[in-house]
C-alpha positions in Angstrom: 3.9 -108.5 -40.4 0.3 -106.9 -41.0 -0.7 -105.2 -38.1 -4.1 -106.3 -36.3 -7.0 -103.5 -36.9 -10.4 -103.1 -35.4 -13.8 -101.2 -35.8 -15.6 -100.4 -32.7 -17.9 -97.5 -30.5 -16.0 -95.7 -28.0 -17.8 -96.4 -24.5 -15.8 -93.8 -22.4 -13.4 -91.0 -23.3 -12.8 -89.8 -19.1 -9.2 -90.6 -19.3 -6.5 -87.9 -20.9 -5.4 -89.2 -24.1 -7.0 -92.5 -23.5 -10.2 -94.1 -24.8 -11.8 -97.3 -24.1 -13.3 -99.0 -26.9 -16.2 -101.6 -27.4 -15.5 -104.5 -30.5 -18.0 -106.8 -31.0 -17.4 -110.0 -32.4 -19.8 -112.5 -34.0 -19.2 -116.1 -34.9 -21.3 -119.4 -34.7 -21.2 -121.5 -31.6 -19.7 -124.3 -32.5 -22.1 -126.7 -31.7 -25.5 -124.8 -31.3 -24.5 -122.5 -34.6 -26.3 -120.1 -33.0 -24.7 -116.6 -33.8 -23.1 -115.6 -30.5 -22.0 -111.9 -29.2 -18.7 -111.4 -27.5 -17.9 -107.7 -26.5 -14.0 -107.1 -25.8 -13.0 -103.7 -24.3 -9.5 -102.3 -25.5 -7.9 -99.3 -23.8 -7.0 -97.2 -26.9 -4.3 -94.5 -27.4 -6.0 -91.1 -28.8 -3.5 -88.0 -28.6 -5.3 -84.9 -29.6 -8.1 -86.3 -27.3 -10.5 -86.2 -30.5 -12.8 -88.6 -29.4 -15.8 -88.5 -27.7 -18.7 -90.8 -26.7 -20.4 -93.1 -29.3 -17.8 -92.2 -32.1 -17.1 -95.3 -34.4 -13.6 -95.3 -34.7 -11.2 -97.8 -36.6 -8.3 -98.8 -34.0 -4.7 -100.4 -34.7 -2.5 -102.5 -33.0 0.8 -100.5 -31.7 3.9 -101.3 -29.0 2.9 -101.4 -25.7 2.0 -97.3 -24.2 1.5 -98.2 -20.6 0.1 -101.4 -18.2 -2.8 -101.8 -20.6 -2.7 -99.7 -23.9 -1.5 -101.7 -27.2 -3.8 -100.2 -29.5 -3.8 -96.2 -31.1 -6.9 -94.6 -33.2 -6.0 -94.8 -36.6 -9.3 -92.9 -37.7 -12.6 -91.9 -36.6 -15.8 -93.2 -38.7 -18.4 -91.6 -37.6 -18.6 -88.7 -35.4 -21.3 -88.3 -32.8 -24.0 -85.6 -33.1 -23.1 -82.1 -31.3 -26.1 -82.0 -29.8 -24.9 -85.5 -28.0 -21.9 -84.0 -26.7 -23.4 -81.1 -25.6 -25.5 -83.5 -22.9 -22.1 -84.8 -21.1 
């Protein structure tokens, strides 16, 4: 079974060990073929707490961690400037 992986910006690292990430997905409407925006919000696992605000970050599915956490880091793309995290 090929576990389900994601790439996405991390929108708020407040929590200890726990990120929440922003995926967007694009597809067609159906009818209007329109390209349409749908942003989903996962509550992501992240141990060492490594990441920080605006980091693209590469997320995989894992057993369920708690009420809402079935997804872990599995490795950051791009970090955010020090300067950036300076201003939090």
């Amino acid at each position: 079974m090929a576990l389900k992986e994601r790439i996405g910006t991390v929108v708020s690292d407040k929590m200890d060990k726990t990120v929440v990430v922003a995926v967007i997905n694009r597809y067609p409407h159906p009818t209007y073929k329109k390209i349409v925006s749908r942003t989903t919000r996962y509550k992501v696992h992240d141990p060492e707490n490594t990441c920080v605000l605006g980091d693209r970050v590469k997320i995989r599915e894992t057993r369920p961690l708690s009420a809402h956490k079935r997804w872990a880091i599995h490795e950051i793309l791009n970090k955010t400037s020090q300067a950036e995290e300076v201003k939090k």
